[in-house]
Biopython code that builds the backbone (N, CA, C, O; Angstrom):
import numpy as np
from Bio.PDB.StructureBuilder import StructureBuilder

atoms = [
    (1, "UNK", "N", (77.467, 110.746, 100.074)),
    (1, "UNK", "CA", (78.295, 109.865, 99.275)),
    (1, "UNK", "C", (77.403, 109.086, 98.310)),
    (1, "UNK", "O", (76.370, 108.584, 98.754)),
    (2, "UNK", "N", (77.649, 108.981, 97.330)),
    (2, "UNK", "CA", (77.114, 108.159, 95.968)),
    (2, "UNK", "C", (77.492, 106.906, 96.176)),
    (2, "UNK", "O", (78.551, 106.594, 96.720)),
    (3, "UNK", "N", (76.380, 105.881, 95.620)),
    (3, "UNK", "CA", (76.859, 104.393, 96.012)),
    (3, "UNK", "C", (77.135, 103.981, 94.809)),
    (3, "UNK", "O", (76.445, 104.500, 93.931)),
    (4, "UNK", "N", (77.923, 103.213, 94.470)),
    (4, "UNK", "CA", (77.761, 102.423, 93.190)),
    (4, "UNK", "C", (77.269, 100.603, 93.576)),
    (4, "UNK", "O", (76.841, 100.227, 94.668)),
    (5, "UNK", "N", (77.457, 99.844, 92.522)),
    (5, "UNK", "CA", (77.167, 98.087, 92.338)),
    (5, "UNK", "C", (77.838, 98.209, 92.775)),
    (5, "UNK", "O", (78.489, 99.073, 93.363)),
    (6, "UNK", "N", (77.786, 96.763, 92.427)),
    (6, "UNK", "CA", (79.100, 96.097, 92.918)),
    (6, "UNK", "C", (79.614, 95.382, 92.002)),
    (6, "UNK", "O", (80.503, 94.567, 92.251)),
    (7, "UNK", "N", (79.102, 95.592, 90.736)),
    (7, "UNK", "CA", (79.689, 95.264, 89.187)),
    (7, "UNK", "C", (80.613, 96.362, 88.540)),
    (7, "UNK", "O", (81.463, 96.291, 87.653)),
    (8, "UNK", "N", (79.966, 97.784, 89.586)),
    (8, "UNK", "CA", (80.911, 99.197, 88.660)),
    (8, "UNK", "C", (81.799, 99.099, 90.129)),
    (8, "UNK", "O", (82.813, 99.779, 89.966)),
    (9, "UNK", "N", (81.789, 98.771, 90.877)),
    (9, "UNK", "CA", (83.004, 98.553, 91.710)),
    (9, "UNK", "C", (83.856, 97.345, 91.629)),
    (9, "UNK", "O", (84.920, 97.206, 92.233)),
    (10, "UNK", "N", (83.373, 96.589, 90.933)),
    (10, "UNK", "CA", (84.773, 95.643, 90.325)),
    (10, "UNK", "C", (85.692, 96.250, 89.236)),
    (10, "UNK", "O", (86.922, 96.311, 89.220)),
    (11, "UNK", "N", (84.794, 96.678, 88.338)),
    (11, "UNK", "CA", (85.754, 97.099, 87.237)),
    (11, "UNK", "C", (86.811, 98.783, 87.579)),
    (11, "UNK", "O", (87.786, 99.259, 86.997)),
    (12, "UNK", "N", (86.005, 99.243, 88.772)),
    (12, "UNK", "CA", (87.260, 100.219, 89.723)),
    (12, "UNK", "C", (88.310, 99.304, 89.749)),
    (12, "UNK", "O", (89.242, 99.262, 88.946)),
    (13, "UNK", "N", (88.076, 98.391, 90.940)),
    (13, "UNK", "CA", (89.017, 97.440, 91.253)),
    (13, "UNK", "C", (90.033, 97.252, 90.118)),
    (13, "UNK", "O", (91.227, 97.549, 90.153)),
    (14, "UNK", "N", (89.471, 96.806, 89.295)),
    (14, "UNK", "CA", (90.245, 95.707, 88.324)),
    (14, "UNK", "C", (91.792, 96.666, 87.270)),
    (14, "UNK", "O", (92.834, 96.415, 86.664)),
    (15, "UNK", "N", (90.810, 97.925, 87.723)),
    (15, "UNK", "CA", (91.876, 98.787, 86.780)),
    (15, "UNK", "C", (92.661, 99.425, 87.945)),
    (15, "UNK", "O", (93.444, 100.308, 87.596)),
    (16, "UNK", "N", (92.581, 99.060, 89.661)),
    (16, "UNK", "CA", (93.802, 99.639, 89.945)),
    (16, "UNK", "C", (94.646, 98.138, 90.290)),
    (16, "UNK", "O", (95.166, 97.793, 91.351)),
    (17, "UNK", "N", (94.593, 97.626, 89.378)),
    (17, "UNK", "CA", (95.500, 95.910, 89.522)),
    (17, "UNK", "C", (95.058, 94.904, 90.503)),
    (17, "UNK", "O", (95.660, 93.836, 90.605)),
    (18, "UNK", "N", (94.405, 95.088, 90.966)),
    (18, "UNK", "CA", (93.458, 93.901, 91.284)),
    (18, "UNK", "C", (92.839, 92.690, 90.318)),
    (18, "UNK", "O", (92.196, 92.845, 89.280)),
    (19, "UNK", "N", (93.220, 91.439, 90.962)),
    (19, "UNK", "CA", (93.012, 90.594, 89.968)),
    (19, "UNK", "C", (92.001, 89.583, 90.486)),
    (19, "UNK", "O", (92.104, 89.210, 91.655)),
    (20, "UNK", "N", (90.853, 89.025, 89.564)),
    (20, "UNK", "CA", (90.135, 88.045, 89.988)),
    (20, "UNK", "C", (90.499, 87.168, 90.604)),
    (20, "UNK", "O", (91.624, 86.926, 90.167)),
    (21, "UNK", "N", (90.214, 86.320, 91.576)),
    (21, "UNK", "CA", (90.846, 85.120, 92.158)),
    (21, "UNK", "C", (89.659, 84.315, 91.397)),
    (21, "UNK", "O", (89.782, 83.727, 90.322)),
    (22, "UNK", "N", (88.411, 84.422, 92.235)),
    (22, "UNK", "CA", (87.241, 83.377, 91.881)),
    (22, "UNK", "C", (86.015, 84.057, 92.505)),
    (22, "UNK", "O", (85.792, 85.182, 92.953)),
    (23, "UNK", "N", (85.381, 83.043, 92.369)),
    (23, "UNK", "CA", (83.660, 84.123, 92.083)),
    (23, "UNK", "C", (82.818, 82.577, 93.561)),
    (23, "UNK", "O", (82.791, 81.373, 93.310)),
    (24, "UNK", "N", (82.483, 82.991, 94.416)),
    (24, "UNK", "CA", (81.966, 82.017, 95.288)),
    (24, "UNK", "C", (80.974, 82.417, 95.728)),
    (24, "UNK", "O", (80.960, 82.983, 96.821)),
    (25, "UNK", "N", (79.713, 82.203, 94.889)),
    (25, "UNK", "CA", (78.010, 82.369, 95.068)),
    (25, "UNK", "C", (77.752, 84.192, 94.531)),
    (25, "UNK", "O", (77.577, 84.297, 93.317)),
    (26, "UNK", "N", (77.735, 85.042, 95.039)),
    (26, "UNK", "CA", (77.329, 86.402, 94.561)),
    (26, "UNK", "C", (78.543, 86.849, 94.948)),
    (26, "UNK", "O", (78.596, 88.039, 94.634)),
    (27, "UNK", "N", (79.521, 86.516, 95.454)),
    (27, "UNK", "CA", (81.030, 87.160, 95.843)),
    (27, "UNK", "C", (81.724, 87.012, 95.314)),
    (27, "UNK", "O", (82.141, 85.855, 95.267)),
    (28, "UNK", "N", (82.524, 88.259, 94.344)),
    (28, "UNK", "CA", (83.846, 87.834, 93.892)),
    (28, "UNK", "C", (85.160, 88.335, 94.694)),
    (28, "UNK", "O", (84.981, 89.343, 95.378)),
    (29, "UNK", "N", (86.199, 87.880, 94.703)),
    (29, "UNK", "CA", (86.760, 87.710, 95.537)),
    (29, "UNK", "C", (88.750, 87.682, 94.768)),
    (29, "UNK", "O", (89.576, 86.964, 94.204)),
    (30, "UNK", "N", (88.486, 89.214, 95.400)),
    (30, "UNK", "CA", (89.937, 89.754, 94.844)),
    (30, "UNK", "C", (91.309, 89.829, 95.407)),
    (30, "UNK", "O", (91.406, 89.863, 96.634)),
    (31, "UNK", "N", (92.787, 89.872, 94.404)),
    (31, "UNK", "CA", (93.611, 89.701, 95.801)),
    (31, "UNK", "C", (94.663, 90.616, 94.922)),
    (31, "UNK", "O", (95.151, 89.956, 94.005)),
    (32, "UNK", "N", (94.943, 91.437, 94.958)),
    (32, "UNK", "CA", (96.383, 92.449, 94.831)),
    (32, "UNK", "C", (97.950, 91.801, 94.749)),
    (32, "UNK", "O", (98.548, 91.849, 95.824)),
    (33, "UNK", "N", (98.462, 91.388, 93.964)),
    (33, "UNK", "CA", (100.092, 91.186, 94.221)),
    (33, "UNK", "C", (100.652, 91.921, 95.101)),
    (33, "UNK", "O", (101.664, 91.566, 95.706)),
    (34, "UNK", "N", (100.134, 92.900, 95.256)),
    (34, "UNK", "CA", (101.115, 94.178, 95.518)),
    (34, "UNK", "C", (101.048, 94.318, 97.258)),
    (34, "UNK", "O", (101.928, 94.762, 97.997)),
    (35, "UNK", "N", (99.927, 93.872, 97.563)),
    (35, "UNK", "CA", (99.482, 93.260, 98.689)),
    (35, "UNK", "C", (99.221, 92.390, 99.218)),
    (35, "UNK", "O", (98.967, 91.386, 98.552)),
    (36, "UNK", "N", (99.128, 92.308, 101.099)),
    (36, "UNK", "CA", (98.777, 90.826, 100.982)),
    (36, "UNK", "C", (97.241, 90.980, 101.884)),
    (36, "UNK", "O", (97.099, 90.737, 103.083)),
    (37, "UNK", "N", (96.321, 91.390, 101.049)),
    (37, "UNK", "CA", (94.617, 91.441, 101.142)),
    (37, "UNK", "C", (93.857, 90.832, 100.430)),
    (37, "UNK", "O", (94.435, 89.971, 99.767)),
    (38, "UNK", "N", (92.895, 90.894, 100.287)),
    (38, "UNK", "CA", (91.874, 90.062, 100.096)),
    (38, "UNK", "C", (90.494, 90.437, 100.212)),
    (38, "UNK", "O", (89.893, 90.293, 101.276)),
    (39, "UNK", "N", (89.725, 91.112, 98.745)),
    (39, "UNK", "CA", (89.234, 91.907, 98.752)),
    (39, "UNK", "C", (87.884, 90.742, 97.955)),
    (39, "UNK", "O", (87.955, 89.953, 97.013)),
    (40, "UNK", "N", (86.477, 91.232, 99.098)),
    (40, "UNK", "CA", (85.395, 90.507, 98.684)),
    (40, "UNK", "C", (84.323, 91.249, 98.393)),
    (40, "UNK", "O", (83.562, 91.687, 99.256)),
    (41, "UNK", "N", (84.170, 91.474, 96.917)),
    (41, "UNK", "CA", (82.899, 92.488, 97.059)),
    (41, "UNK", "C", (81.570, 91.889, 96.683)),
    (41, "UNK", "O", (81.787, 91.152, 95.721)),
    (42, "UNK", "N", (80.226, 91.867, 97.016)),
    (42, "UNK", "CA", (79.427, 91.319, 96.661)),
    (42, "UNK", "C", (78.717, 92.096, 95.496)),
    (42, "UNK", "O", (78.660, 93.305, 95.271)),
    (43, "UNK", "N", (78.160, 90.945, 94.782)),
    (43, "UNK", "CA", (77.531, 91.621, 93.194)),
    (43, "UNK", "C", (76.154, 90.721, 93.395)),
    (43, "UNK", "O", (76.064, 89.500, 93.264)),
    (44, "UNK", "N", (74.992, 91.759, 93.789)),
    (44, "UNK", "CA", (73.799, 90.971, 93.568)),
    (44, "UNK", "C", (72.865, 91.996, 92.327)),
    (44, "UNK", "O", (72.180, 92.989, 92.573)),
    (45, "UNK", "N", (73.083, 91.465, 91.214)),
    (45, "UNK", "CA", (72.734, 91.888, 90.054)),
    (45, "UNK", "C", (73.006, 93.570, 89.919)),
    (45, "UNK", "O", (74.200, 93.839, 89.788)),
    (46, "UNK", "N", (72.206, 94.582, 89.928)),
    (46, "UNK", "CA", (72.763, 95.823, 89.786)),
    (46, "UNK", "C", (72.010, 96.728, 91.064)),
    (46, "UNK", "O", (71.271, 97.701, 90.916)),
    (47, "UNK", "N", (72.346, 96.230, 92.070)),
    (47, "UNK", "CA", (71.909, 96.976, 93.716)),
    (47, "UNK", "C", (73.127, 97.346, 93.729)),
    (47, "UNK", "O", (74.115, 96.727, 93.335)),
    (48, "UNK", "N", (73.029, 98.682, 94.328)),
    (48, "UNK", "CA", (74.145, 99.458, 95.139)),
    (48, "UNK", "C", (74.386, 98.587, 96.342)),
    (48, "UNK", "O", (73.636, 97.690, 96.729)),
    (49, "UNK", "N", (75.591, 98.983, 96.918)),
    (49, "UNK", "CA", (76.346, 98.411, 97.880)),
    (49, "UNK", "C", (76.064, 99.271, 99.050)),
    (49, "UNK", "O", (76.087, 100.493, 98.897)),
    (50, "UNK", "N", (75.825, 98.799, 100.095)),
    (50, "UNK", "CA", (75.432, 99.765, 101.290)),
    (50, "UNK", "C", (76.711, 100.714, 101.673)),
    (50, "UNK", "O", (77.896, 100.702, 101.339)),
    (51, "UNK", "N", (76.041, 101.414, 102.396)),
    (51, "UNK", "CA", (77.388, 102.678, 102.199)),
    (51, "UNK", "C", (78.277, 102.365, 102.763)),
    (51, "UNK", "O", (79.393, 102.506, 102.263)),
    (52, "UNK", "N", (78.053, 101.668, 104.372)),
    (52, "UNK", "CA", (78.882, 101.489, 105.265)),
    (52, "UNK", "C", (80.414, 100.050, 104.558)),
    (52, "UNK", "O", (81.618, 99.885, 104.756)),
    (53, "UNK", "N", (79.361, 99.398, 103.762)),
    (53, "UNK", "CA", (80.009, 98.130, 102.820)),
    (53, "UNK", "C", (80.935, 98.717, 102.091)),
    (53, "UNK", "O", (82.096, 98.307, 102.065)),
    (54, "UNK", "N", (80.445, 99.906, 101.315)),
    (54, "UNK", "CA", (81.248, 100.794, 100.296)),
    (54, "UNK", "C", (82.545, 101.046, 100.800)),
    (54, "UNK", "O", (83.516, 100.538, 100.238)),
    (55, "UNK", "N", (82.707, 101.947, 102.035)),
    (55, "UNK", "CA", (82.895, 103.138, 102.539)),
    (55, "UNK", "C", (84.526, 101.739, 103.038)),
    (55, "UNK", "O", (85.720, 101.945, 102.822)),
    (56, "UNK", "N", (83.839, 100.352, 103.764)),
    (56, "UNK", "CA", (84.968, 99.506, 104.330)),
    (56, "UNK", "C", (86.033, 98.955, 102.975)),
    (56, "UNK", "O", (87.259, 98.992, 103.078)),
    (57, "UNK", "N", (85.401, 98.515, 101.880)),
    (57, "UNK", "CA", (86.299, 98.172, 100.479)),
    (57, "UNK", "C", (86.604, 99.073, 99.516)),
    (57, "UNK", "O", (86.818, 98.864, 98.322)),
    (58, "UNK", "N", (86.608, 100.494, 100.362)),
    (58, "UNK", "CA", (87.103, 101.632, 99.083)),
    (58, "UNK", "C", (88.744, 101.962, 100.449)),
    (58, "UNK", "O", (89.907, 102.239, 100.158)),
    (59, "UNK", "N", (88.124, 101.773, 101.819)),
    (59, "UNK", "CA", (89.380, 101.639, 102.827)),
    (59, "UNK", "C", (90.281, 100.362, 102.583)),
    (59, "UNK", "O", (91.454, 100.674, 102.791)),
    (60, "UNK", "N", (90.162, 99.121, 102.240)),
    (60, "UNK", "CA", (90.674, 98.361, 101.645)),
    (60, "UNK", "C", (91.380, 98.540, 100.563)),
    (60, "UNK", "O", (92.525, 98.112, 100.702)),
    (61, "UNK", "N", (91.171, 98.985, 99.574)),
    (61, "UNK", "CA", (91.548, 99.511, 98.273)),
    (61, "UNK", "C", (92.232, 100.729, 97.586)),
    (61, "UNK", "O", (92.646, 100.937, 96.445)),
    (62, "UNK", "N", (92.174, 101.597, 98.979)),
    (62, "UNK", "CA", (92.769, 103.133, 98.948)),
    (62, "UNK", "C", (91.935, 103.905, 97.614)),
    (62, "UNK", "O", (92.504, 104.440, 96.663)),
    (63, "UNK", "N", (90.725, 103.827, 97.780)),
    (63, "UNK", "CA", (89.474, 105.285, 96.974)),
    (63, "UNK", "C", (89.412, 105.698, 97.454)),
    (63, "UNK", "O", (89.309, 105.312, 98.618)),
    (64, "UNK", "N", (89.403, 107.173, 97.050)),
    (64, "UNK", "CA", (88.533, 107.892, 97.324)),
    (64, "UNK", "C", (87.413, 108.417, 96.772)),
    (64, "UNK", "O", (87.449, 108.248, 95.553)),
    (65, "UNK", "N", (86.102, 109.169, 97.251)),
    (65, "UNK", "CA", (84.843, 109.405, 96.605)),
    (65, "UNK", "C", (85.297, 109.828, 95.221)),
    (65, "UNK", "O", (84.896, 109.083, 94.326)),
    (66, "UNK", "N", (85.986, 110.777, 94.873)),
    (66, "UNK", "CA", (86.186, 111.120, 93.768)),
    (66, "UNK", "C", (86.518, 110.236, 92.729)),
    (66, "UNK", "O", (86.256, 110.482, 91.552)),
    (67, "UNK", "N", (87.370, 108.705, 93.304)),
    (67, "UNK", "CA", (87.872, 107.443, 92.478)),
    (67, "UNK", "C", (86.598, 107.060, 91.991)),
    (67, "UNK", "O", (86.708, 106.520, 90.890)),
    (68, "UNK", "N", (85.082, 107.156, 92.516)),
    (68, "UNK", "CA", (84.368, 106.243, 92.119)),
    (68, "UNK", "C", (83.003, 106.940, 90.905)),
    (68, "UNK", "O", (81.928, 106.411, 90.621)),
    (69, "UNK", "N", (83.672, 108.486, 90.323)),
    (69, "UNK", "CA", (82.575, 109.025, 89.730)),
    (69, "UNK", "C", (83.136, 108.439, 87.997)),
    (69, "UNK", "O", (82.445, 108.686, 87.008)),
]
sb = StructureBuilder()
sb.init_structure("model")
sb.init_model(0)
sb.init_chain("A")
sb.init_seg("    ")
for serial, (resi, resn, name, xyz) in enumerate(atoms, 1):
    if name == "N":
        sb.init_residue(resn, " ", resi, " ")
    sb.init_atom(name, np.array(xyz, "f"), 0.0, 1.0, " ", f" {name:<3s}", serial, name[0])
structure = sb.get_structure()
């Protein structure tokens, strides 16, 4: 599996309607209308996201590997 940031995994986010709430230290911190979750991904400048990290907020979010090329 390919990792991405966690800057190119916001802007995934953001285009499947996910909306910013607020940004609290290196975490921004997302929340869906459409749902009732609450999605925190961390952005420490341009490091990939560990896989296992990935792998739990792409299950949150309904990706799949293919969503994130």
């Amino acid at each position: 599996m390919k990792s991405v940031s966690g800057k190119q995994l916001c802007k995934i986010v953001e285009q499947r309607g996910w909306i910013l709430q607020r940004t609290t230290g290196s975490h921004h911190i997302y929340q869906n209308p459409d749902f009732d979750k609450i999605l925190s991904i961390p952005v420490h400048k341009n490091k990939d996201l560990k896989i296992g990290t990935l792998k739990a907020l792409m299950k949150i979010v309904d990706l799949v590997e293919e969503d994130l090329m």
